[in-house]
N, C-alpha and C positions, 0 to 999 in steps of 0.2 A: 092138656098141654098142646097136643097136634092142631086143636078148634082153635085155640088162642093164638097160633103162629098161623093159620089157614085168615083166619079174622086180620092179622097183618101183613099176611100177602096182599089180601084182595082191596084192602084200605089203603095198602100203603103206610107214612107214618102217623099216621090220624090216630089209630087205636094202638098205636105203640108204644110200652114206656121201654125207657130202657134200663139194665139193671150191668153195671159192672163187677164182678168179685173178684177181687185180688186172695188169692187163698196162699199163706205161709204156711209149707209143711215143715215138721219138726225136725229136729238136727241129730236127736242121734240115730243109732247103725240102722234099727229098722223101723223108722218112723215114714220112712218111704212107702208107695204101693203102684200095684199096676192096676190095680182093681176098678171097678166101675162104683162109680158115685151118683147122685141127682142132690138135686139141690131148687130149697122153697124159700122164699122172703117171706115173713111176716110183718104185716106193720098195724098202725093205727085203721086202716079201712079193710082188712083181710088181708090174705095169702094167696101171693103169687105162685104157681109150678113154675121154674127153669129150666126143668130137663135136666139129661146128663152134662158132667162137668166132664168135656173130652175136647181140647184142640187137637183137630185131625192129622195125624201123619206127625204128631210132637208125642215126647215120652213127659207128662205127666209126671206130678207129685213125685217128684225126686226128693231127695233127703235134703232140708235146708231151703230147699226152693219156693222162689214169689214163680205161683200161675196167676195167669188173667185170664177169664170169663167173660167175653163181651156177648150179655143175653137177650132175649127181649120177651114182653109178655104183653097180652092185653088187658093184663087186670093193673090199675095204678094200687099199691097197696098205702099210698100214703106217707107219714113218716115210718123210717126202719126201723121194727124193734128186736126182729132175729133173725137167724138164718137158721134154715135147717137141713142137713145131710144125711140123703137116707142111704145105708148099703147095698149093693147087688153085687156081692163080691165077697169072698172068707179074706182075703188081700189083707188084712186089717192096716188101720192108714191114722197119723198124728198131725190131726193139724194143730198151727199155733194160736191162729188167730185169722182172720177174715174183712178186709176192709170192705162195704158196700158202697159203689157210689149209684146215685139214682138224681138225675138233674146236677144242680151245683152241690150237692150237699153227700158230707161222706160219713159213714157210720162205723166206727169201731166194733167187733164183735170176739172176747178172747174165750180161748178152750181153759177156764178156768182148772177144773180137778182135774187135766191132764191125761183122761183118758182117750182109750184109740174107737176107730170107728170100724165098724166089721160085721158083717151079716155074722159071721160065729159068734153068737153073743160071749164065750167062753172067751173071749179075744176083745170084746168092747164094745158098744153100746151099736145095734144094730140101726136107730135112731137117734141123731143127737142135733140138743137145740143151742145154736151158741148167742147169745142173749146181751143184748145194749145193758148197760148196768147205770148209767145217766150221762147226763150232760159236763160232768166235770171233767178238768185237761190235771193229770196230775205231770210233777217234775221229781224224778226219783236219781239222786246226786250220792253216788255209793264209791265211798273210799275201800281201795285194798289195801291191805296194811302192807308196808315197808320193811317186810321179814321174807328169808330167803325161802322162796317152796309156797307160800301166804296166794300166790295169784292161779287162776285155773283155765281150765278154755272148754272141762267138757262138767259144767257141776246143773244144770238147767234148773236155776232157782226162780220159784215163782214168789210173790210176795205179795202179802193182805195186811191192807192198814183197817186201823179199825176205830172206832170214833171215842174218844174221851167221856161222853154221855152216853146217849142211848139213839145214836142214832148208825147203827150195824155197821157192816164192815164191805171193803172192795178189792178186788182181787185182780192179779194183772196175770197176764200169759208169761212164758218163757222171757225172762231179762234175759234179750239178745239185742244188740243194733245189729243189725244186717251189714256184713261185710266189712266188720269195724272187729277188731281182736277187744275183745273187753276182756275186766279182770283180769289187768297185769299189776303184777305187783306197785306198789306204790300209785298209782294211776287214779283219777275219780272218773266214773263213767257216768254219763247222763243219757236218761231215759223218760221223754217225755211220750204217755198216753193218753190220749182222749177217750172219750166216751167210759167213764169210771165215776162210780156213783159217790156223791159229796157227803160225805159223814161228818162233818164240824170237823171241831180240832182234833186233831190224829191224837191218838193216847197210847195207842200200840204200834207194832209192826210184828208180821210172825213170815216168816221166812221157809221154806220147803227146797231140800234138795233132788232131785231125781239122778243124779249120776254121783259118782263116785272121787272124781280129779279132788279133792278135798280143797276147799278155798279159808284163806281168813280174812275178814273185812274190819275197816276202823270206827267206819259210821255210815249212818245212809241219813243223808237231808230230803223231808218228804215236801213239797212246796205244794200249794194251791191257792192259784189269786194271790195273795197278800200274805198268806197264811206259811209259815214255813216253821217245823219242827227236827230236830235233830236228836237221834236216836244212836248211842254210842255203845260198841261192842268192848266193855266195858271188863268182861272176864276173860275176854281174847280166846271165844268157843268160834272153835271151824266149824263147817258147816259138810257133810258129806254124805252121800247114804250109807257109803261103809259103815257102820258104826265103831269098826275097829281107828279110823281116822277123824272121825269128828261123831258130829249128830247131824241126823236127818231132817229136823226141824227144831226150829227157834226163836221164840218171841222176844223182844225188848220190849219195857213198856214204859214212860214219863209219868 
């Protein structure tokens, strides 16, 4: 890392690429850290080092919060196909997701299974790779139903559509829009993400809750291209981890 910032000092911006990461950390209580992080691009021609992830004299990875990372390397890694966050820190820390921009072009990256990141591996992954999953923009159109207590604000549901044939499944980060109150009763919330791999015609949908605010929903319309399926909560199952208020996970399937 220090050769490849020395190599752009002395060149200037000839041997520079540049690498921006937007990192969303997680929203609830301790999804936060003060901890120290590094952070690598992988892409199609190798892996770039970035160093640590530190804007100086700013507090970091607060709960809920977009950082930005403006980095530089001398290695061009190509097109992006991961990020990787290694620990130096017990701090343990949730990201949600990771935008890369490198030139004009931007790369989605989500913390799919929701685990933290932590040199204490007792605490989560002292290594973690968070991995482009394809080229597809999916459109996720989720009604909450129209019953009193039905809407939530702390339920952090992740959701995996899953292909009709044989062509596997895609999994999105924390359904949040940033700064936007979603799941309110009666309400449909939309959530478009890029970079999610294309499975044909969606046949399923399985759903996962990590907090407890107990939520009900009426449908979720999954869209891609042209393609749009509707998937309706047909037995009227909450979704919670408590298990004493709903289920913690749940598939609907067409």
């Amino acid at each position: 890392m220090k050769q490849q910032l020395l190599l752009c000092l002395l060149f200037a911006q000839a041997l520079c690429v540049d690498y921006k990461l937007q990192i969303v950390t997680g929203s609830k209580k301790y999804d936060g850290t003060d901890g120290s992080f590094h952070a690598a691009v992988i892409g199609s021609k190798g892996r770039a080092e970035l160093g640590e992830l530190d804007n100086w004299a700013y507090d970091d990875f607060k709960v809920g919060a977009v950082d930005s990372f403006d980095l530089e390397s001398s290695k061009d890694v190509g097109g992006v196909k991961c990020v990787e966050i290694t620990a130096y820190s017990e701090d343990a820390w949730m990201v949600d997701y990771i935008i890369v921009t490198k030139g004009g072009s931007k790369t989605w990256v989500y913390n799919t299974q929701g685990k933290y990141i932590s040199e204490d591996t007792g605490e989560g992954l002292d290594v973690m790779q968070l991995c482009k999953q394809g080229d597809a923009t999916y459109t996720f159109e989720i009604t909450t139903a129209n019953e009193k207590w039905a809407g939530t604000d702390n339920i952090h549901a992740r959701l995996t559509v899953s292909s009709k044939g044989n062509r596997g499944n895609t999994t999105t980060g924390i359904l949040d829009n940033q700064g936007i109150d979603d799941f309110v009763v009666g309400a449909t919330d939309t959530f478009v993400l890029p970079n999610l791999k294309n499975v044909g015609k969606a046949g399923c949908v399985f759903l996962t809750a990590a907090q407890d605010d107990a939520w009900l929903f009426d449908e979720i319309r999954v869209t891609r291209g042209k393609m749009t399926r509707t998937f309706k909560n047909k037995d009227k199952v909450w979704l919670s981890s408590d298990t004493s208020e709903g289920v913690s996970e749940l598939e609907i399937c067409n």
